[in-house]
N, C-alpha and C positions, 0 to 999 in steps of 0.2 A: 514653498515646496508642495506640489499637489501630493493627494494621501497615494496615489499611485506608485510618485517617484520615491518616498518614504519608504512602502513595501518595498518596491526594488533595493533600496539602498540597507534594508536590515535583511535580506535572503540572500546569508551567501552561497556562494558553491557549495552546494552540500556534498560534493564528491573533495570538497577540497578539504571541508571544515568539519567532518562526520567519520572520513575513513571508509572499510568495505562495510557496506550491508551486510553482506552474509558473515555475522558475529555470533557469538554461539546465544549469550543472553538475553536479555528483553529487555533492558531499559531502562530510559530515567522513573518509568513507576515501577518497577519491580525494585529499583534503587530505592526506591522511597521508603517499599515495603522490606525490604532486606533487612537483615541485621546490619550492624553497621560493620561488625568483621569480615575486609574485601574476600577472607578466602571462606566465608560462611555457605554453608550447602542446602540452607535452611531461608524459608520466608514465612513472614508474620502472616497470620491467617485470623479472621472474625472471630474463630475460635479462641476462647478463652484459654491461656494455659498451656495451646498448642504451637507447632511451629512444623510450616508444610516446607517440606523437601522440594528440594528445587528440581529434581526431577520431574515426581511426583504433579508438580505446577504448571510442568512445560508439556507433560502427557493430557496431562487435563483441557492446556486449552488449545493444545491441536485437535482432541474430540469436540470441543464444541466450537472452532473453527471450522473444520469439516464440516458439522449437522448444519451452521449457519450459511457455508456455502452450496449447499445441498438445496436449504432452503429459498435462497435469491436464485440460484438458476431453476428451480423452481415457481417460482415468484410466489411465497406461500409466505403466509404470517407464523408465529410463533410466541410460545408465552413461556414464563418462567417456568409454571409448573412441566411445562413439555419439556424443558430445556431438563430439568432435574429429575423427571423421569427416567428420561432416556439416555442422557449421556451422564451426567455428576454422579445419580444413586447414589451410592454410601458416604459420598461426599458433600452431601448439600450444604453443611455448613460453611464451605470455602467459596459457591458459588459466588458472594461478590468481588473477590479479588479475580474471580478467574474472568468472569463475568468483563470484567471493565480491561483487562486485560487485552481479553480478547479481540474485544470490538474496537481496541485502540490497533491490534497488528493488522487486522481486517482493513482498518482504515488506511494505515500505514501502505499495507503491503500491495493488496488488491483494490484500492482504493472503493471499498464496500461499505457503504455508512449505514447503522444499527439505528433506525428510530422509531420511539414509544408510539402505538397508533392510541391515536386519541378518541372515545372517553376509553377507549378496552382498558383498566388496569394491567399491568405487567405481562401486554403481547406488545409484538415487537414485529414490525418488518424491516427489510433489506432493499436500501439501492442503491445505483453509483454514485460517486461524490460527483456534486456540482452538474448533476442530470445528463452526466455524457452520457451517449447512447451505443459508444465502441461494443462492451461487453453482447449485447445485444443483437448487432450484427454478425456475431458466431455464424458460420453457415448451420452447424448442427448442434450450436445451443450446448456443447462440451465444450471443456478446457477449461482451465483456470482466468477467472480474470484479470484483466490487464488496465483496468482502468487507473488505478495507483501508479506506471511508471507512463501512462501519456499525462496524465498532469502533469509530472517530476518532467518529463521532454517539454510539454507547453514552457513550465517556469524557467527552463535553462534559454530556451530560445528569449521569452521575455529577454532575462538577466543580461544576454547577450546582444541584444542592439534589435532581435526581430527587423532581417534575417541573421543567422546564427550560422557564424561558420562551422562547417560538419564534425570537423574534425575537435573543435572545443566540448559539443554536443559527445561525441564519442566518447572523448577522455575522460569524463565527466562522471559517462555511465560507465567507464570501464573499474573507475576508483569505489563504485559498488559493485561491482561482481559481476558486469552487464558488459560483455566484451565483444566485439563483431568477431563471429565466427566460430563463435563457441556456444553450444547450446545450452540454454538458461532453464533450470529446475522450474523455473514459474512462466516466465515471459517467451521461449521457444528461443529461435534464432535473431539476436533482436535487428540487424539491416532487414533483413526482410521485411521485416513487422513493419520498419519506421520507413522503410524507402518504397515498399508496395503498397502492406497491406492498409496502414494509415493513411498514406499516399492518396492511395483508392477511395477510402470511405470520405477523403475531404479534409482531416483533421490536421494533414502538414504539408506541407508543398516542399518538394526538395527538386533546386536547381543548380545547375553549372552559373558559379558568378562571372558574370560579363567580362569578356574581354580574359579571363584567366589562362596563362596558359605556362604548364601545363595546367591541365582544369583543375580546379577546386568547386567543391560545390557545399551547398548552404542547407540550412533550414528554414522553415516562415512558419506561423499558425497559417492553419488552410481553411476554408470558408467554413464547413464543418463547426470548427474548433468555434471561429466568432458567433454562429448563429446557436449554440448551446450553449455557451461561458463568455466569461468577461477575464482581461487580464487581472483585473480588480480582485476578481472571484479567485482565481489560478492564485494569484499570490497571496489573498490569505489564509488559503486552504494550506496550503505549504507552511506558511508561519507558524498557524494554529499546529498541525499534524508535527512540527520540528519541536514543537516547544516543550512536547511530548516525550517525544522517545525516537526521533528522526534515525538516530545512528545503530536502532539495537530491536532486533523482535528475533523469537527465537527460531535458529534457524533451524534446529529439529525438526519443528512444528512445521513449519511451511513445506521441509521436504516429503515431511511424514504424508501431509494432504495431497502433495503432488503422486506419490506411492499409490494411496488411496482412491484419487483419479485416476492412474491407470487401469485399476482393479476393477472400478465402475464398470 
């Protein structure tokens, strides 16, 4: 079995095997960090002897979600001590829990990867996962990024035969909160997105299958899609990012940044 078809055959549906996205809590590492009491309101913290409120937790890393996504559409570097200035203050001793937190929902959600620049000690820049370049084509450089559910679309078309019938693609995203016709707190209208706007930049081809009738029509990775990433790359990105906290980031937090976007 080539290591491709392996990936394939350990990524299941994550609409099937996950449930909706929009869950209130964060996850298999905030599980980690939790008390072990499921109706506990409290998470373990660096702090010796303390224990942060899970409120408390999820206000924390919607602010340095925000600052981070502030930063990438900016395309600006950042360092800890910035990061603890401006957003943690009174809190810096929580900063690693929030810290690793964060950058896993970033990853998760907006598909935004947090890495160390090297030799700088504890700065840090922001880019897309696996070097798409969707985010980027923003006509005006606002909006939330979307590069986290074109991967989740590339691995479902993979999972599904490439091409991928529309309607399996739909259902998919509909089992996370991602429904045709209903506008989405992060992603906007997602047909549009996927049958224009992605359409257009390259990244998915969507056709009438031959001879259908009445029509049906499919998905394909679109040339785009091949000359940035590999299906290799797509599907372990997905494995790795599931292995994690695929079914849970908090969805406060992501609304709270969408609010925050408007405001901009």
């Amino acid at each position: 079995m080539s290591e491709l078809s392996k990936l394939k055959e350990d990524l299941q549906d994550p609409g099937e095997a996950q449930g909706p996205v929009e869950v209130q809590l964060l996850g298999a590492e905030v599980g980690k960090a939790a008390s072990p009491s499921a109706s506990s309101s409290t998470v373990s913290s660096s702090a010796p002897g303390e224990a942060l409120p899970l409120q408390a937790l999820k206000e924390m890393i919607t602010n340095l979600m925000n600052f981070l996504l502030l930063k990438y559409r900016a395309k600006e570097l950042t360092s800890q001590a910035e990061m603890l200035k401006k957003v943690l203050k009174d809190n810096q001793e929580h900063f690693p829990v929030v810290f690793r937190l964060a950058l896993e929902c970033l990853q998760l959600v907006f598909g935004v990867e947090v890495r160390g620049v090297y030799p700088r000690k504890d700065t840090y820049g922001m880019i897309p996962a696996l070097g798409l370049t969707c985010d980027a084509m923003q006509s005006n450089g606002r909006g939330l990024p979307k590069t986290g559910l074109l991967v989740l679309v590339l691995s479902l078309i993979m999972r599904n035969g490439d091409p991928a019938p529309e309607e399996v693609v739909w259902g998919a995203l509909s089992r996370m909160g991602v429904c045709v016709g209903r506008e989405h707190s992060i992603f906007g209208e997602p047909r549009e997105l996927l049958t224009q706007v992605w359409v257009r930049e390259g990244y998915l081809e969507y056709r009438q299958v031959p001879d259908s009738d009445p029509a049906h029509y499919e998905f394909l990775w679109g040339p785009r899609a091949y000359a940035e990433t590999s299906k290799q790359q797509v599907m372990a990105f997905v494995l790795r990012v599931r292995q994690r906290a695929w079914r849970a980031f908090p969805l406060q937090s992501t609304e709270a940044i969408k609010e925050k976007d408007k405001e901009a």
